[in-house]
N, C-alpha and C positions, 0 to 999 in steps of 0.2 A: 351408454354407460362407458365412462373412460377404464382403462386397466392400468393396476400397479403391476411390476415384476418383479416379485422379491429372487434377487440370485439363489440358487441353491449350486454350492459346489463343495458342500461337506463340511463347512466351516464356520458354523453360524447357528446363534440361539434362535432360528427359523420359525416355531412355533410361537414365541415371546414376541416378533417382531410381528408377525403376520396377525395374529389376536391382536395387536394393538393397534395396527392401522387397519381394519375390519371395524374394530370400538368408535376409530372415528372416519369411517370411510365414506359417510353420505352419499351413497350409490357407486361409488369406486368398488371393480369388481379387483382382488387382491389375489395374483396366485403367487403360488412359490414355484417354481420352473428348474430346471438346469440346461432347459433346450432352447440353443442359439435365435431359432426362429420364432418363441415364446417373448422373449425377450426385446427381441428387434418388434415385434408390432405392439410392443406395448406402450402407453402415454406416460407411464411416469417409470422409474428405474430404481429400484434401492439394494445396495449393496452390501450386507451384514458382514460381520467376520468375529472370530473370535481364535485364538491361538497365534501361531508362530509363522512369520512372514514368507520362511521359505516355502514351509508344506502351501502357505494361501498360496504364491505364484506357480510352484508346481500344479495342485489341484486347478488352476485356471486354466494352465497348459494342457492337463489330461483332458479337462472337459472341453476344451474349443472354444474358451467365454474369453478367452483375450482381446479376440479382432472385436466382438459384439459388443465388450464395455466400452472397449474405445470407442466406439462407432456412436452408442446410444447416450453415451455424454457428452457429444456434442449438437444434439441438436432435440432435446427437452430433458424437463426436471428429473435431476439426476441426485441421489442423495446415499455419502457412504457412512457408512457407520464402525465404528471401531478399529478393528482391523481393517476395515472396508475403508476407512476413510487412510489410514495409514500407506494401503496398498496403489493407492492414487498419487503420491509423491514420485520422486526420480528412484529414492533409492534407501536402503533402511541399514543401519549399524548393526542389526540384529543378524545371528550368523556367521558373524565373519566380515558380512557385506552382502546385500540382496538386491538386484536389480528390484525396480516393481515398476509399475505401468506408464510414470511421467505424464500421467495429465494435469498436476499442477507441481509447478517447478518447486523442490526442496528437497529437505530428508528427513530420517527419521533416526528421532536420538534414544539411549537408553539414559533414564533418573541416574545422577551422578551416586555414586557410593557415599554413606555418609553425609546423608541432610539432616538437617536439624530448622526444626521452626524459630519462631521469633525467642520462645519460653526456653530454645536451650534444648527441648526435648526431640529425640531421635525419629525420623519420616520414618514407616516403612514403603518396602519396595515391592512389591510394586503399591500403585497408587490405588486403593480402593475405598471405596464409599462415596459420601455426600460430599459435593463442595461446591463453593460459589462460581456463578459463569459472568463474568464481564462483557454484555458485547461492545464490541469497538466499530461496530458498523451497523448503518438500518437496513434490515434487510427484510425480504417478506417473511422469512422462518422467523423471528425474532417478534410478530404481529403477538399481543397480548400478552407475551411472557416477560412479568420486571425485572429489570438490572440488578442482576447478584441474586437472579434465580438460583435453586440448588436442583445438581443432577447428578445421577448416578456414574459414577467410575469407579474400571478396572483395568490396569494397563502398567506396564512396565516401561515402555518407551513414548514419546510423544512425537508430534510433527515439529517440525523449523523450516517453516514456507520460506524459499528465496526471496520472497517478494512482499514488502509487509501489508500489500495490501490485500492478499490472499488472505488475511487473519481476520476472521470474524468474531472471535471472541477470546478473550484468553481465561485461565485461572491459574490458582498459584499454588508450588507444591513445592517447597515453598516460593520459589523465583515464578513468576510468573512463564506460561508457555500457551502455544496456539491451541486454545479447545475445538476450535470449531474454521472451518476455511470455508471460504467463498470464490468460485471463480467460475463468473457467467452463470450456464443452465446448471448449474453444480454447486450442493452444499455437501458440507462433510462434518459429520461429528466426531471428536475421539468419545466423549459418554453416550452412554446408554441412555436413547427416550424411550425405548419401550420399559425400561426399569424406573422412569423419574417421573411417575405418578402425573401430578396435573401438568406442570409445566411440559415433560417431555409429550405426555397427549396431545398437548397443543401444538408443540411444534410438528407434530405428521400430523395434525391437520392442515395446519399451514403449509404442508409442502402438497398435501392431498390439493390444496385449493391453486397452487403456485401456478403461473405458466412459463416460470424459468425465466423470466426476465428481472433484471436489477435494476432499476434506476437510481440514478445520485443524485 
């Protein structure tokens, strides 16, 4: 029986994420952990988050899960989520300015003041609910789910990967921005699959099934 290791370090809709990849876990045994050695013998890695980027990097610091994430995204399926996937960049706007972990070269922007859609009518900020997800790459996360899927966000800043080939998907609010990155044993969402119904089920299957290799 392979293991997932859902992170636990106080920042994360934990029980949301953990029931959903359980729903489609096909013998995947799923824990939630905060403990570094939990984590390191586990086969697959997912990292939740939800709130403000400082408290996530502090919280990583108090718990001892810095060296372990670095360590475990490099060498199988490693998959962040929200914040989780934010905290994966170089560095975030939020704060003042937030170091974060630099496993995929970028940063993280806050939604500009004053957007307006196509109609003229006012965004609000942060970004929440349904919207379309464009992917711009074939990847194994991407297996059964159509172009301009709809999935769940909540989020006030997005990622800007250095590198455009880190973007797996984009959507638009209303400029288009990176939903979703790719790089190597590592996917990253800014939405929520455990709140986006079929499509977001099928992607944690998809990563349940992955063995972290990309092919082009």
């Amino acid at each position: 029986m392979t293991s997932v290791a859902v992170i636990d370090y106080g920042m994360g809709n934990l029980h949301s994420i953990s029931k959903a990849l359980e729903h489609v876990a096909q013998g995947s045994k799923v824990i939630i952990t905060s403990c570094p050695d939990e984590i390191a013998r586990a086969d697959r890695v997912v990292f939740p988050g939800v709130g403000a980027i400082k408290d996530c990097m502090e919280a990583l610091e108090k718990s001892s899960l810095v060296d372990v994430i670095k360590t475990v995204a490099k060498d199988r399926p490693f998959l962040g989520v929200c914040l989780g996937m934010q905290a994966l960049l170089d560095e975030s706007e939020e704060g003042g300015g937030v170091r974060c972990l630099g496993l995929i070269p970028g940063k993280v922007k806050h939604f500009e003041k004053g957007l307006v859609d196509g109609a003229g009518e006012k965004l609000k900020v942060p970004h929440m609910g349904w919207n379309n997800v464009h992917q711009t790459v074939n990847h194994p996360l991407w297996k059964d789910i159509p172009q301009e899927a709809r999935f769940y966000f909540v989020h006030s800043y997005y990622a800007v990967p250095k590198n455009a080939e880190n973007s797996a998907a984009v959507t638009a609010y209303p400029e288009s921005f990176s939903c979703a990155l790719s790089h190597k044993n590592i996917f990253a969402a800014q939405f929520h699959p455990e709140k986006s119904q079929t499509a977001g089920l099928q992607l944690l299957e998809n990563f349940l099934g992955w063995d972290g290799i990309v092919t082009k």
